[in-house]
N, C-alpha and C positions, 0 to 999 in steps of 0.2 A: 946584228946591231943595226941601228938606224944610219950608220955609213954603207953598209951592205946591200942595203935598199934601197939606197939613191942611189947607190952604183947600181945596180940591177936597172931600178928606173930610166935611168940617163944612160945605159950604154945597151941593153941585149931587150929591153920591154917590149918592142914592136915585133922580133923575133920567137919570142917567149910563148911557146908549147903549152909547157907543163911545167906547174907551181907549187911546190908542196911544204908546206913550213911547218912543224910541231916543234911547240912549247915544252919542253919536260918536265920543268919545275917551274914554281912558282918564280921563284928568282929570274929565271928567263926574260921575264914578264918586262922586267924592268931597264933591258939591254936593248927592246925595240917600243916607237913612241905609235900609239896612235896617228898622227900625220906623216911618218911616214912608211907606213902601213898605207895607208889612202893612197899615198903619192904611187906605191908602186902597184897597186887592184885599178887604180885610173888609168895608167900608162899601158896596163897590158890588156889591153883590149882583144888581142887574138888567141888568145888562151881555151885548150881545148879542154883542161885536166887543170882542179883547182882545188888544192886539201890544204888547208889550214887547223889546226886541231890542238887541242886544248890550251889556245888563246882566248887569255881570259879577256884581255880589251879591244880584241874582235866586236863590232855591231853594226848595224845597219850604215849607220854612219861613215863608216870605214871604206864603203864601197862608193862607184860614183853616183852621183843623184840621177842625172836625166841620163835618155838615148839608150841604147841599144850596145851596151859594150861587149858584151859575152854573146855573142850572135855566133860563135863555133864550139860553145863548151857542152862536151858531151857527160865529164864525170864533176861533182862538187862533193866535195864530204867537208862539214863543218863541224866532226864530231869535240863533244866537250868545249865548243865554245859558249859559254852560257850569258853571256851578255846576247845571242841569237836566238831569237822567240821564233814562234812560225811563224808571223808577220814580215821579220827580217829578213828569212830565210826565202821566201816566197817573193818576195822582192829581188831579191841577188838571181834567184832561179827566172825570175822574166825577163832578166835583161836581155 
């Protein structure tokens, strides 16, 4: 839920490893918001291992704009998110 993620954000993000979220169902969908999604892919900038998968309102967007935040991420799988083209994907991948 998007309480889950601001707690995540606001108490362990600077700490935070490894990130792994799957959507199951479409229903899911609607228990966590775009912002904040953002809120907690911004905050955790030291992140080595990052799966998010079959979110659907996952996109470029979601991630942060400028600088260098994922300078330690060794694994990403964004499988079935399809709001991510290879444009997005290659963006998230340079940071």
């Amino acid at each position: 839920t998007d309480a889950a993620l601001h707690s995540l954000s606001k108490k362990c993000a600077s700490s935070l490893k490894s990130l792994r979220l799957q959507f199951v169902t479409r229903a899911n969908r609607h228990l966590v918001s775009e912002p904040a999604l953002r809120s907690l892919l911004t905050s955790c900038c030291d992140m080595e291992e990052l799966w998010v998968r079959s979110c659907s309102l996952l996109s470029a967007h979601s991630f942060p704009e400028e600088g260098a935040f994922y300078g330690s991420l060794t694994t990403l799988n964004l499988s079935d998110c399809v709001q991510m083209d290879d444009a997005a994907i290659e963006r998230v991948a340079q940071m």
